[in-house]
C-alpha angles and dihedrals in degrees: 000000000000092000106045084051090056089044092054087048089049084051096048091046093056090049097053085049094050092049092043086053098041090059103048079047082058103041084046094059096042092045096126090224092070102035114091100189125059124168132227104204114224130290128207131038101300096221111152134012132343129243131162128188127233140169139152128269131359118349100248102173138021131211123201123184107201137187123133083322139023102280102179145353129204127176138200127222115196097316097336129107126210126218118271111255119210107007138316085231116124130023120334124228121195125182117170118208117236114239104289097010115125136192099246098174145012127207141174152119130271144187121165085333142024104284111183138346145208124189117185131200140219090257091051096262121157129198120179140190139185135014119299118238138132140014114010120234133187128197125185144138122275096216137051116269100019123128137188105292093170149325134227134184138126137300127219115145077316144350119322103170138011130204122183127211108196119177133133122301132224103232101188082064089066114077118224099194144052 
């Protein structure tokens, strides 16, 4: 009797250690220092269809269509442009990125649609479309050096959401010359 009472104890024991290891495993791999992906859930109502926006390499140069609302997006990754996701209708806005500046957050407001948005650089920079009503929203990474790599949302006459990706890029994949 004695023995099965110290094997259980022994079990016990290894299970406590298991359990002890398997959270400081787990707190070691979430630590925010060593991930290179994090994840902004979506803003805005969601009605319609889905799109998302992805390219290699470093984002270079951002599209905006504008009226009342945000219409469409397109983004360019080194010389390569995306499709356009939602419509060209509206007003375009156009802003190009300097060499090693970065989007690094996205903010806006939203009602049924996108209303307005803000993307801001690594140099401070600021570009803006649409006119601003309704609900607020904030995207940014949650670790240091990382930088827009898409965006995703739905489609319906205009954008109605807007997710962000935002992990770090491989720099050597965008082509800085022509």
């Amino acid at each position: 009797m004695v023995s099965f009472d110290n094997r259980r104890n022994n079990q016990s024991d290894r299970m406590l250690f298991l359990a002890i290891f398997a959270v400081i495993a787990a707190s070691a791999i979430a630590d925010p220092e060593t991930q290179s992906y994090s994840y902004s859930p979506p803003a805005g109502s969601g009605s319609g269809s889905p799109f998302s926006i992805i390219g290699e390499g470093r984002i270079t140069a951002v599209r905006v269509w504008e009226s009342s609302y945000i219409r469409g997006f397109q983004f360019r990754y080194g010389f390569t442009w995306s499709s356009v996701s939602g419509t060209t209708s509206g007003q375009l806005q156009e802003r190009e990125l300097s060499g090693g500046e970065a989007i690094i957050q996205i903010s806006g407001m939203y009602s049924h649609y996108v209303q307005s948005v803000v993307f801001v650089t690594s140099k401070g920079r600021h570009f803006e479309a649409g006119q601003p009503s309704g609900t607020s929203f904030n995207m940014y990474p949650s670790h240091k050096g990382a930088e827009l790599v898409l965006i995703s949302g739905t489609t319906h006459g205009g954008i109605t959401s807007i997710a962000a990706l935002w992990g770090r890029v491989d720099t050597s994949a965008t082509h800085t010359e022509h």
